[in-house]
N, C-alpha and C positions, 0 to 999 in steps of 0.2 A: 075674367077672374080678377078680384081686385087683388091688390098688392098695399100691405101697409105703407105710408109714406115715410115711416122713418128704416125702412130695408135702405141699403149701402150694397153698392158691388164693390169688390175688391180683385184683382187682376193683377196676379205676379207674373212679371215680364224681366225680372232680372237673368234667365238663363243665359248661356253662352252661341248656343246655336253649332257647338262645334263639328253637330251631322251635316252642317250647310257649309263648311269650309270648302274653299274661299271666299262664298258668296256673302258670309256673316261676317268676314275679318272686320269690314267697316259698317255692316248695315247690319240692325240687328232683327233675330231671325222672325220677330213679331211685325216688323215692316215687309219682308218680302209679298210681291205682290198676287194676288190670286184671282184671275183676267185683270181689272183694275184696280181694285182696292186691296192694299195691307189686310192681311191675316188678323192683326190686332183691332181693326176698325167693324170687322164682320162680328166680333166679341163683343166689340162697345156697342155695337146695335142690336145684340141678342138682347144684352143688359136690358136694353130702353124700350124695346119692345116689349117687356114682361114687367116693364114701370120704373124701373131703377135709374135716373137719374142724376144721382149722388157716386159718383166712380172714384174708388183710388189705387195707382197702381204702383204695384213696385218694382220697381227700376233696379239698375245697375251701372255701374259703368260705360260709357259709351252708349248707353240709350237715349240721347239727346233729341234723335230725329223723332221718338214717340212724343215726343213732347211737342216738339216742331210740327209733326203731324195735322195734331189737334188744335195750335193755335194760327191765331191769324196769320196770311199772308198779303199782307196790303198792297204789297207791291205788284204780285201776281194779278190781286182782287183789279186792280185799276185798271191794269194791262187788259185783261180780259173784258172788263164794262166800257173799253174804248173799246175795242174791237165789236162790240156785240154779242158775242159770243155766252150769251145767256145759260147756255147749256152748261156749258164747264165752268161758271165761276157756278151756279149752283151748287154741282160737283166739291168742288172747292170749299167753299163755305157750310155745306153738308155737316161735314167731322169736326168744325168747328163748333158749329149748332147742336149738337149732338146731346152733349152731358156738360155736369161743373164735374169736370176731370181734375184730381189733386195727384200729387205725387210724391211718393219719399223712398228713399235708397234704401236695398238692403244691406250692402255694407258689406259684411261677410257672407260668401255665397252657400250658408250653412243648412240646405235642404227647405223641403217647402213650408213644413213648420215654422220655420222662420221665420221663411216671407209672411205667414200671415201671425206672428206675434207682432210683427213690425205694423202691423192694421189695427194695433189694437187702442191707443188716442184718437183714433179716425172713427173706430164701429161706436166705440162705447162700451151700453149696455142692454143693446139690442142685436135679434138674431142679424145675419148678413150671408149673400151669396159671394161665392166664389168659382169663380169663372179662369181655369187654366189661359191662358194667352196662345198656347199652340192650339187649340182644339175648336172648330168650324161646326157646329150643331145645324142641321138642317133648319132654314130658316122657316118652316110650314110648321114647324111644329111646336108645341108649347109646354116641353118639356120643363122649361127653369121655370115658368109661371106657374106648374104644378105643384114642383115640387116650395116653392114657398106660398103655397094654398095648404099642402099637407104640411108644412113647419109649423104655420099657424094654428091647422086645428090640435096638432098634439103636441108641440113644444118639442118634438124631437129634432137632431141631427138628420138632416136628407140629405143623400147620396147618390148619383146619378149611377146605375151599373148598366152592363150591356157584356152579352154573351160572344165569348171570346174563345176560339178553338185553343186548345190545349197546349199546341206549339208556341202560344206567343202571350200566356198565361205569367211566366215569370218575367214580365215588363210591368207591371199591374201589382197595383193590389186587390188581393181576390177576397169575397166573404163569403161567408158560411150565414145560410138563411132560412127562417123560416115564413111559412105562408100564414098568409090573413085574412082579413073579407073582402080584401083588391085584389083579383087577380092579376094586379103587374104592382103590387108594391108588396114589399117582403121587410119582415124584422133581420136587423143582420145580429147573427148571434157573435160572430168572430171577424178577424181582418189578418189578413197573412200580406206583407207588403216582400213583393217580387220574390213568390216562392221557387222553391227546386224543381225540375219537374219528376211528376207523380205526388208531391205535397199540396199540392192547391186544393184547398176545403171543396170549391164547386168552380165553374165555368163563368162564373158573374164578375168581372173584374168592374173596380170602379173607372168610372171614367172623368173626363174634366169637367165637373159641375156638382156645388155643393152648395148647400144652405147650411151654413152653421151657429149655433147659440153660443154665447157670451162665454159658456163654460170651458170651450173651447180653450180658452188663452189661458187659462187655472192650469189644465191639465196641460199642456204643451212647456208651461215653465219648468215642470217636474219630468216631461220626459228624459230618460236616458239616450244621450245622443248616437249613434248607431253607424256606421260604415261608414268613414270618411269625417267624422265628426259631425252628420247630418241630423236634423232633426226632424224624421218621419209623421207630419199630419195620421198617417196609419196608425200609427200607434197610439195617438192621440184617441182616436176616432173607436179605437180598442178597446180602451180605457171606460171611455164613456160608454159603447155598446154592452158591457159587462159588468154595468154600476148599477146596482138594483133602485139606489136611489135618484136615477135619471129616469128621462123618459126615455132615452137609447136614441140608436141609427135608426133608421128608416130608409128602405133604398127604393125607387122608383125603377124598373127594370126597365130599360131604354132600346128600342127595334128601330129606330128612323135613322137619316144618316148624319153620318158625325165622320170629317176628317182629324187626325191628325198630323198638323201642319209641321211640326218636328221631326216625322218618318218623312224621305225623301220619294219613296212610292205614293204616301200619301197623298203626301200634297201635289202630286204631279195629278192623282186621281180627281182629287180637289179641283184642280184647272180646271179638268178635262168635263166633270161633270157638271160644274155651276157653268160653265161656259155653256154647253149645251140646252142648260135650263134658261138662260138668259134670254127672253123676247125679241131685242137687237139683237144677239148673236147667235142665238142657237138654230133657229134653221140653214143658215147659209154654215157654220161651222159643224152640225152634225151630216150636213149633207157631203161636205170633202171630208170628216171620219170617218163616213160611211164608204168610201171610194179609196181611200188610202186602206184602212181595213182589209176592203176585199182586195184592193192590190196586192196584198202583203200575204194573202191567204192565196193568190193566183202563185206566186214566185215560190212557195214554198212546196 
């Protein structure tokens, strides 16, 4: 599926990480590693594998090592081409090779709206994906290529959702939807951002991936800021799905897997499964989970 050449990812990483204390006091929670590589670089590769090339991300404070991540290490690169060791400077220079990675601070940590008003000299005046920094999208699949195949043909806002049990609804924002001639892509009529429970419109909560149009950054100036002084992309996204003169949301209903690397269950789940799926490591490591398992189910 082609991808216009002027799409941009954009990648807000300015959070705090403070579900990951003390692991995040100094390291931030987009560098934590998942078997070998940072949470954040398994992001940068979704980007590039659906064409996006062009990445800017937004930082914070103490995000230094994202930076560091992606650029060279000369010193490392040598040590290792004396040694021989072909394998790991590949590795190495991998996340270097990667994207033209730019970056700028968000400064005050005022919600995700924010972060992406602060992308707005970087997008222009062309649509652009957004790609949360905690969130691990299964890499078989070509969800974000989709959904900027369907931005293109209609000019809409696209929305990655995925059905979400009821308990854990109010962490999300949920929309209200109707059906189309895709049976997995829906018009979102409404956006309720982390509702009560019993108020959630439907079970669809959005998830971290978004294709969004230029209009976005119009509507986000004017939003009303909300809890904490924050400025909810939800309501943004509101906005535009309820503006007769848009072409609205569009949401892509998502079944494949997708960690969230910010829940501490998650991402442990995250290890456990790409490690498994790993070619190097998955038969000799699902074969001792399969023996500790049944250990644990003999003792019990």
């Amino acid at each position: 599926m082609a991808t216009p050449h002027t799409v941009k990812a954009v990648i807000p990483a300015a959070g705090l990480g403070t579900r990951f204390l003390p692991a995040t006091k100094a390291l931030p929670k987009e560098m934590l590693p998942v078997v070998d590589k940072p949470v954040i670089q398994y992001v940068v590769e979704e980007a590039v594998n659906a064409g996006l090339t062009d990445i800017l991300m937004i930082t914070g404070r103490n995000k230094n090592a994202l930076e560091n991540h992606f650029d060279r290490n000369f010193e490392l690169e040598v040590k290792l081409e004396e040694k021989g060791d072909e394998m790991r400077l590949e590795h190495v220079t991998h996340s270097t090779d990667l994207a033209d990675i730019h970056y700028v601070r968000q400064g005050d940590p005022r919600g995700l709206g924010h972060a992406v008003l602060k992308a707005r000299s970087h997008v222009g005046t062309q649509p652009f994906a957004l790609l949360l920094g905690d969130d691990i999208i299964d890499a078989d699949q070509d969800l974000l290529s989709r959904m900027l195949v369907l931005n293109a043909e209609t000019g809409a806002c696209v929305v990655a959702l995925m059905e979400v049990p009821e308990s854990e609804l109010g962490a999300y924002g949920v929309a209200a939807t109707e059906t189309t001639d895709q049976h997995d892509v829906v018009r979102v009529t409404q956006l309720v951002e982390k509702p009560e429970p019993g108020e959630a419109p439907s079970n669809l909560a959005v998830v971290g991936r978004y294709v969004l149009t230029p209009q976005i950054f119009d509507v986000l100036e004017h939003v009303t800021p909300g809890r904490g002084g924050e400025i909810q992309l939800t309501d943004a996204l509101q906005t535009i799905a309820t503006d007769p003169a848009s072409p609205g949301v569009l949401g892509i209903i998502y079944r494949g897997g997708r960690y969230d690397t910010g829940d501490r269950l998650s991402y442990l789940k995250a290890v456990v499964e790409i490690a498994v799926n790993r070619e190097d490591l998955g038969p000799d490591f699902d074969a001792w989970l399969t023996k500790f398992v049944d250990a644990r189910r003999g003792r019990r």
